[in-house]
N, C-alpha and C positions, 0 to 999 in steps of 0.2 A: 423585238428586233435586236441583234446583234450592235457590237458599240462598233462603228461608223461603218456602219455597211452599205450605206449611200455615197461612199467618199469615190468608188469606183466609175459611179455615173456621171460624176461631177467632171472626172476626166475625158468622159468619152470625145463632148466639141473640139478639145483639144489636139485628141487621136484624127479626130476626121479631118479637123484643116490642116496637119502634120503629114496626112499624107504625099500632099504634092509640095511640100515646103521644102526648101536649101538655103545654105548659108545663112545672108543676114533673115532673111526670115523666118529660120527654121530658131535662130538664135533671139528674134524675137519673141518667137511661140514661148520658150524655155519663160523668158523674162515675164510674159506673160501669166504663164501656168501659175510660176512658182509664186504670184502674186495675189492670182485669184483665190478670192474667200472659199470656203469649205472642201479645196482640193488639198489633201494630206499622202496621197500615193501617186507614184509619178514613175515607176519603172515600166510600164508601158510603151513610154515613149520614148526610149530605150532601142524600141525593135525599129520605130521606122527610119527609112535607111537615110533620109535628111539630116534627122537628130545623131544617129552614129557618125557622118561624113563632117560633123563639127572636133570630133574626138582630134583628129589628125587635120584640123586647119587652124591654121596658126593665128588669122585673126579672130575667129571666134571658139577657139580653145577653153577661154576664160567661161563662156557660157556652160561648154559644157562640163566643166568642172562643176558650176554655179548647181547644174542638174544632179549633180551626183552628192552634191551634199546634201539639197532638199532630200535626194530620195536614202538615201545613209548614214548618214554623219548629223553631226551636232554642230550647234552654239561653241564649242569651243574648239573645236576644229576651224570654223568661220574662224576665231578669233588668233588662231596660229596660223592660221595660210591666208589673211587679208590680202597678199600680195599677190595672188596667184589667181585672184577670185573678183567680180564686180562687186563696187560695191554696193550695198541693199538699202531696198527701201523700209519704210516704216513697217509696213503690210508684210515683206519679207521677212524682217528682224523677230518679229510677235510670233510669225508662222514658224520660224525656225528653231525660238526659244521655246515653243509646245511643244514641237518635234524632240527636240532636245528631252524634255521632261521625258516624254515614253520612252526614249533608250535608257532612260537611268533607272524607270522604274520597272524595264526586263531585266535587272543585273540588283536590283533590292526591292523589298515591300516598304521600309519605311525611310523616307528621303527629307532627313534635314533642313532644317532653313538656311543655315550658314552652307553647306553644302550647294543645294541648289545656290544659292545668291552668288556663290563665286562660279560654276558652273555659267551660270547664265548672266556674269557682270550684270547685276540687279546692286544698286544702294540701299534700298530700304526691304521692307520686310512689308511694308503697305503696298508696294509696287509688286512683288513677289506673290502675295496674296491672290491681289488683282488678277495678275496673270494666270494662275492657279482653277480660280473661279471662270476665270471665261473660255479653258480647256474646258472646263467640267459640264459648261454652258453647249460648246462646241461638239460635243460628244466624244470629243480625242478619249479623256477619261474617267475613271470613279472615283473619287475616295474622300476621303473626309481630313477637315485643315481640323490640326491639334496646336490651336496658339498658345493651351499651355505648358505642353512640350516642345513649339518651337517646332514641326515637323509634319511632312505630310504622310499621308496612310492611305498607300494606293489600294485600290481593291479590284481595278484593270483595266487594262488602256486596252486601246486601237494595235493592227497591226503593223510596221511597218515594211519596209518595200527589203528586201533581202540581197545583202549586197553579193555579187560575184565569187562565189569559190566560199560563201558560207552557206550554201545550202547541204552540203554533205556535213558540215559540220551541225547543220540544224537537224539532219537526217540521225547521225548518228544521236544527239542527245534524246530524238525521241526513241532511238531505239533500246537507248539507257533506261528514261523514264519506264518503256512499256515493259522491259525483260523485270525494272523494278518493283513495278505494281503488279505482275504477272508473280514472281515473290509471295509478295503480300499479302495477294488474292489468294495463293495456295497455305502461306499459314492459317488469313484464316479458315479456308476452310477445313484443313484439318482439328483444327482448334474446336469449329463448329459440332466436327463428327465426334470429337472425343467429350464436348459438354451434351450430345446427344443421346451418345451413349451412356453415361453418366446418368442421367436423368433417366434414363429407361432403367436403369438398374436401380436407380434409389425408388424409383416406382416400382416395380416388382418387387424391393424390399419391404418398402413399406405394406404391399398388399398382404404379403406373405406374414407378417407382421400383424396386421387388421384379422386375419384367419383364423392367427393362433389366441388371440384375446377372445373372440367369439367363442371357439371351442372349450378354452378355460374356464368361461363365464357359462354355459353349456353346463358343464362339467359340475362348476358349488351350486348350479339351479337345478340339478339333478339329485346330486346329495343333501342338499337340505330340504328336498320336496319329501324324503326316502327316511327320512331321521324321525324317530317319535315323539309326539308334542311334548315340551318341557312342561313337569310340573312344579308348582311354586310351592306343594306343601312337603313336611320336610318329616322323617320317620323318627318315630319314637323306639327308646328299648323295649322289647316284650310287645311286639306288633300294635297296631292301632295307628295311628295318625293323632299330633299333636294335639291342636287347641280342640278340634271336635273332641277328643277320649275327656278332655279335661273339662271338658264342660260337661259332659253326661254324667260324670263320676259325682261333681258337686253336686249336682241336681240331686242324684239319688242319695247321699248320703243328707243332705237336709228335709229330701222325704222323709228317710227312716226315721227322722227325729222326730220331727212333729207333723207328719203325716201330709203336711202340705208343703205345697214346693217354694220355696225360699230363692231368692239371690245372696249369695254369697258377698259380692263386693257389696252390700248396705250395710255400714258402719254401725247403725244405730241395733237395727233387727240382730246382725253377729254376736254385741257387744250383750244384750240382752238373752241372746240363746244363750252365752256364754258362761251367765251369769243363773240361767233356770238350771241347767243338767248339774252345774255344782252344787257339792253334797254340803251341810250344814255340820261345823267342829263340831265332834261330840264332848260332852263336860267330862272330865275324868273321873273312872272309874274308882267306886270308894272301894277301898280294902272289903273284902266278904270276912265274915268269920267263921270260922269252923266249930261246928256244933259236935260235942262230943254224944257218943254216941253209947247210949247205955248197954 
């Protein structure tokens, strides 16, 4: 439910006994209205032709001024034209100072405590609270008290009643508002179309991008399937292959020795052939003599 959207019903018994009402009675109604609890909109009663026929009567003039302030004006207006005005009751005074609060907070979001206090001739700041909480109670408005900043934080009141000759000016701000957000709306969406576009290109890049890795990877699983198995053994001079040539060579050459096949690396078997195929010093040779020869 909208914030005080019941305030309209509350008017209506009002509307209905105003119909046949004039002068002092029509000027009671006023007194009446602007008295009773949960009534906060009062331009209605405006149109019937009793309550207008006070505007231009001199004794109850005062009334309908009285009406034009509940439904317009503020707390501090009351307090610059007391003279011109009844004075109020307690039930009035409370009524007018909530009233008061929703005009200040159509013109700022965040509404001081000094600020309001002298707006609304409040002494204390317990009293100001008070009052505060039993808008917020009453459904006038939303917001949240900041006692450590000393300030209130409206988040949105009530409407009120729209005085004479500011409805074209309410006309035009919203036509400010809409041609501004009308703006807004078109940056973003131009904005929108160009991170769209954007993104569709960085994704085509990217695919395009995915393609050519595939086909690369493709491409060394082709050549390396196509290449001939690496061999690990490695060529000797005068053909053969390494460690095999060199081990058949040993072999045979320890056959021809001693007819049976030998290992070369055994230190002891080597050191021992090594020692049988070597030839024994010969003792030197004595001089020969020469025999003569008859």
């Amino acid at each position: 439910m909208d914030l005080g959207s019941n305030f309209a019903s509350k008017l209506e018994p009002y509307l209905l006994m105003g119909k046949s009402m004039k002068g002092a009675a029509a000027a009671k109604l006023i007194q009446d209205a602007t008295s009773a609890p949960g009534v906060f909109v009062f331009g209605e009663l405006f149109e019937l032709p009793g309550i207008r026929n006070l505007e231009k009567d001199e004794q109850h003039s005062k009334s309908y001024a009285l009406l034009q302030l509940f439904a317009y004006k503020t707390y501090q207006d009351y307090l610059e034209n007391k003279d011109q005005l009844p004075a109020l009751n307690q039930a009035q005074s409370i009524k007018l100072t909530h009233l008061s609060i929703v005009s200040m907070a159509t013109e700022r979001r965040i509404l001081p405590y000094p600020l309001l206090m002298s707006s609304l001739a409040m002494s204390t700041i317990r009293d100001l609270e008070d009052l505060i909480i039993d808008a917020i109670y009453l459904d006038i408005l939303r917001g949240k008290l900041d006692q450590k900043e000393c300030q209130l934080e409206v988040e949105y009141t009530m409407g009120r009643d729209l005085e004479p000759g500011k409805v074209e000016a309410m006309l035009n701000a919203l036509k400010d508002w809409a041609s501004t957000t009308s703006a807004v709306l078109s940056t973003l969406d131009s904005q929108l179309a160009s991170l769209s576009s954007q993104t569709a290109s960085n994704k085509e890049r990217r695919e395009e991008y995915e393609v050519r890795v595939q086909h690369l990877m493709k491409e060394i699983n082709n050549k390396k399937d196509a290449a001939p198995p690496y061999s690990t053994r490695r060529a000797m001079p005068g053909g053969g292959h390494g460690h095999g040539q060199m081990a058949a060579s040993s072999s045979g050459m320890v056959g021809g020795m001693g007819g049976d096949r030998m290992d070369v690396d055994e230190p002891e078997v080597a050191a021992g052939l090594k020692g049988k195929n070597r030839k024994a010093p010969q003792a030197e040779a004595k001089p020969s003599r020469k025999r003569n020869r008859l």
